[in-house]
C-alpha positions as CSV (number, residue, x, y, z in Angstrom):
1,X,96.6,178.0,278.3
2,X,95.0,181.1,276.5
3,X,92.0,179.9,274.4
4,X,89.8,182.6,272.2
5,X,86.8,183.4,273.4
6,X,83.9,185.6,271.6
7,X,83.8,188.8,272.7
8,X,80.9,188.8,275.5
9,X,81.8,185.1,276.5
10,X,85.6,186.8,276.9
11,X,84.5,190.1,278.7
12,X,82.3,188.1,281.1
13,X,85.3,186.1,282.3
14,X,87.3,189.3,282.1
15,X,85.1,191.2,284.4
16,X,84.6,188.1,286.7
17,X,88.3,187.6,287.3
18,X,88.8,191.1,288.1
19,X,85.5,192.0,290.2
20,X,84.9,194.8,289.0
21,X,82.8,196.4,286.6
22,X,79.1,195.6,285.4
23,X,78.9,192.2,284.5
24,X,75.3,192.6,283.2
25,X,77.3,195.0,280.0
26,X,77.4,191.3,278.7
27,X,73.6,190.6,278.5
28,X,70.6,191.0,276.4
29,X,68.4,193.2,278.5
30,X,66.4,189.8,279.1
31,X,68.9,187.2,279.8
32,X,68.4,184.3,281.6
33,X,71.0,182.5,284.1
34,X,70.9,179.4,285.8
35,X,73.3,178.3,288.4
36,X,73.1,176.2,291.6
37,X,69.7,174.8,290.9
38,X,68.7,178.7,290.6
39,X,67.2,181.0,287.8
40,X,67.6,184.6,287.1
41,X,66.3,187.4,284.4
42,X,66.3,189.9,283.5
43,X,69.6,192.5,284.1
44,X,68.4,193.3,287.7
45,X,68.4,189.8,288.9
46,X,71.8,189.0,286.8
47,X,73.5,191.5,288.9
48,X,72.0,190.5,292.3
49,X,73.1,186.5,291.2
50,X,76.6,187.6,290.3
51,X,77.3,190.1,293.4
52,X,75.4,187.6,295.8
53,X,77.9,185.2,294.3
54,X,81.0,186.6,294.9
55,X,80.1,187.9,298.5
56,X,79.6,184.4,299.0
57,X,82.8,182.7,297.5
58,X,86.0,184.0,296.6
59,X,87.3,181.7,294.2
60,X,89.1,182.2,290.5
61,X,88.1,180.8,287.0
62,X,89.9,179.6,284.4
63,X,88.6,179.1,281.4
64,X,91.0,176.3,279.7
65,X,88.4,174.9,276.9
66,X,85.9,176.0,274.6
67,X,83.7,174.3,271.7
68,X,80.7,175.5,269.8
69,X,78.0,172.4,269.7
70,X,74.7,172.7,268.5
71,X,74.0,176.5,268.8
72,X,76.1,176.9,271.9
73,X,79.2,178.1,273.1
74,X,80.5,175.9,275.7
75,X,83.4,176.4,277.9
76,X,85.1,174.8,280.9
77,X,86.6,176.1,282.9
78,X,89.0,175.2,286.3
79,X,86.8,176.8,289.6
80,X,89.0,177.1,293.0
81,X,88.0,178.8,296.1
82,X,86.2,178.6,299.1
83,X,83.2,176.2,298.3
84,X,82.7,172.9,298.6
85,X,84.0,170.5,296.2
86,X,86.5,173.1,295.2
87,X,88.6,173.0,293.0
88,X,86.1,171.9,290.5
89,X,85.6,172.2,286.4
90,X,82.3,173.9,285.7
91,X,81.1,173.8,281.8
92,X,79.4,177.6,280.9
93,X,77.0,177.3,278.1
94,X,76.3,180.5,276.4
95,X,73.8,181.5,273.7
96,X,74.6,184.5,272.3
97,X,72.7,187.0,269.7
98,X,73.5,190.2,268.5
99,X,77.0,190.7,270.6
100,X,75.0,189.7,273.8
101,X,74.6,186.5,275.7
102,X,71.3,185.5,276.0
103,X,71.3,182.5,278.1
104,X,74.1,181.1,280.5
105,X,73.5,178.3,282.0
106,X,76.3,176.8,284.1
107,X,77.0,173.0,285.3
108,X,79.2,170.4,286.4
C-alpha cells in the first residue's frame, strides 16, 4: 500500500529504509526526538539516536497509514527485525514547520 506522505515525513522514511544518507536533512536545526523512553535535540544528538539505532537493530518500516489530527502528522507504520516484540506497528508523530520536522515522537 503506497500512501502520500509530506515531503520531510516521506524523505525520512526514504532515507531510513535505505540507510544511507543524512537523516538529520529532515530536521529543524533544533528538533526534538523521543523514542524508547529517550530524548534527543538538537541535529547532533538526532544523528547519534538514528545511527545508534540502526547498529543496534536491523529491521524495515513500512509506513501503511497516515492521518493529520490536531496539528500533527501521524503515521503507522509495520516495524520487523531483530528486537523484541517484533514485528510490531509503531505510530510516528511528526510536527512539522517550514519543510522541516520539528518534533518526532514515536510510540506503540
Amino acid at each position: 500500500m503506497t500512501i502520500k506522505l509530506p515531503k520531510p515525513i516521506g524523505d525520512y522514511f526514504s532515507i531510513d529504509r535505505a540507510r544511507s544518507g543524512d537523516i538529520t536533512r529532515c530536521f529543524a536545526e533544533n528538533a526534538i526526538v523521543k523514542d524508547e523512553s529517550l530524548t534527543y535535540q538538537g541535529l547532533a544528538a538526532i544523528k547519534q539516536w538514528k545511527m545508534d539505532s540502526s547498529k543496534k537493530y536491523n529491521y524495515t518500516s513500512e509506513p501503511f497509514s497516515f492521518e493529520e489530527k490536531a496539528g500533527k502528522s501521524i503515521v503507522t507504520s509495520k516495524l520487523t527485525g531483530n528486537f523484541p516484540g517484533s514485528p510490531v506497528n509503531l505510530n510516528y508523530i511528526f510536527s512539522l514547520e517550514d519543510g522541516k520536522i520539528t518534533t518526532l515522537e514515536i510510540t506503540i
